[in-house]
N, C-alpha and C positions, 0 to 999 in steps of 0.2 A: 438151663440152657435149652434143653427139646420146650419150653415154651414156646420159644422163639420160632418152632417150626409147624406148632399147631395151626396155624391159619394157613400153612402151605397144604400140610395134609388134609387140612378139612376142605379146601381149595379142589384138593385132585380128586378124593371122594366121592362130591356134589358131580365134577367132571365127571367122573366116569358113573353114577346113576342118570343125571342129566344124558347123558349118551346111550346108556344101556335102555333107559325105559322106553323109548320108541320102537327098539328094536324088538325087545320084547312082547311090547303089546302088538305090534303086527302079528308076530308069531302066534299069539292068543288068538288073536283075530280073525286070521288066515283059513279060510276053509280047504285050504290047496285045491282048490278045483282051477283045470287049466282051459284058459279061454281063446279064441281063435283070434280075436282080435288082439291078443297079449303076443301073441306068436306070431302074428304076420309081420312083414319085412316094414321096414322102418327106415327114415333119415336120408338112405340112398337110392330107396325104395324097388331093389333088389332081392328077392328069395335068399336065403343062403346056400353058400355051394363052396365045395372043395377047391375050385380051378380058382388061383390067384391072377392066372393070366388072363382071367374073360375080359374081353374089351366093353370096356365102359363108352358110354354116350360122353360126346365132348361138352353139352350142353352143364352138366354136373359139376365141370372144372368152373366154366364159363359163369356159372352161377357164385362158385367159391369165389373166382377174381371180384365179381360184382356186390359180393356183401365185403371184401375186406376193402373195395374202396369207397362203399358208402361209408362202414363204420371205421378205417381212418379218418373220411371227412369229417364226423362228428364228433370225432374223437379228438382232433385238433381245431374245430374250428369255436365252438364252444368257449375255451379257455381264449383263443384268442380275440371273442368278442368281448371276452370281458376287459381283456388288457390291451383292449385299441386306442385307450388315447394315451397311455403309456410306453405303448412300442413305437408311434408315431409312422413315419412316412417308409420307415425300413422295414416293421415290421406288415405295412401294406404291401408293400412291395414281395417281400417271402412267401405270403403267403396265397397272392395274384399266381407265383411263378408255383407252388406247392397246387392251388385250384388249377392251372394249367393241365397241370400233370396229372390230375385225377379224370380230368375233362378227355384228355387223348385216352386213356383209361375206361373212360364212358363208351366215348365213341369206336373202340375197338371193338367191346363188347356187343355194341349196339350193331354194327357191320357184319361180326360173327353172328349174330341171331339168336344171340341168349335171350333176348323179351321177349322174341315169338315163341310160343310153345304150341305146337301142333296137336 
């Protein structure tokens, strides 16, 4: 009967050396020396600081609107090139009215002045 469970356990094994070994050789590897460009501010490109309330630049939001409606755009438009002659004259039509809405979308952004950057 534990035959039966030998290829699970050798399964979770390989899993967790496959996972540890990386972890470990960095640690080998690691001279801990700490470097300034590891430490400087990143992503929102902001210092860090206590205050939750500093007011952030709107441009930051304005950016976040402008990548989640290019990557919905490509996120749906992709699959629907592939299944256009299958969805036919309804599925043009959804997706005209779906590009509309990314378009007001654009041009909001583009009016607030999220593509200038000063």
């Amino acid at each position: 009967m534990l035959n039966n469970y030998f290829p699970i356990l050798l399964f979770i094994i390989v899993s967790i050396i496959i996972g540890a070994l990386p972890i470990l050789a960095s640690r080998a590897l690691n001279k801990g020396e700490k470097n300034e460009a590891k430490s400087s501010a990143y992503e929102c490109g902001f210092e860090n600081f206590s205050d939750a309330r500093m007011k952030f630049d709107i441009r930051f939001y304005l950016v976040a609107i402008l990548f989640i409606i290019f990557d919905l755009e490509i996120a749906f438009l992709f699959p629907w090139a592939v299944a256009l002659e299958s969805l036919g004259v309804g599925g043009l039509i959804s997706m005209s009215i779906f590009l509309l809405i990314l378009i007001i979308g654009f041009i909001y952004e583009w009016k607030k002045g999220a593509l200038n950057w000063d």
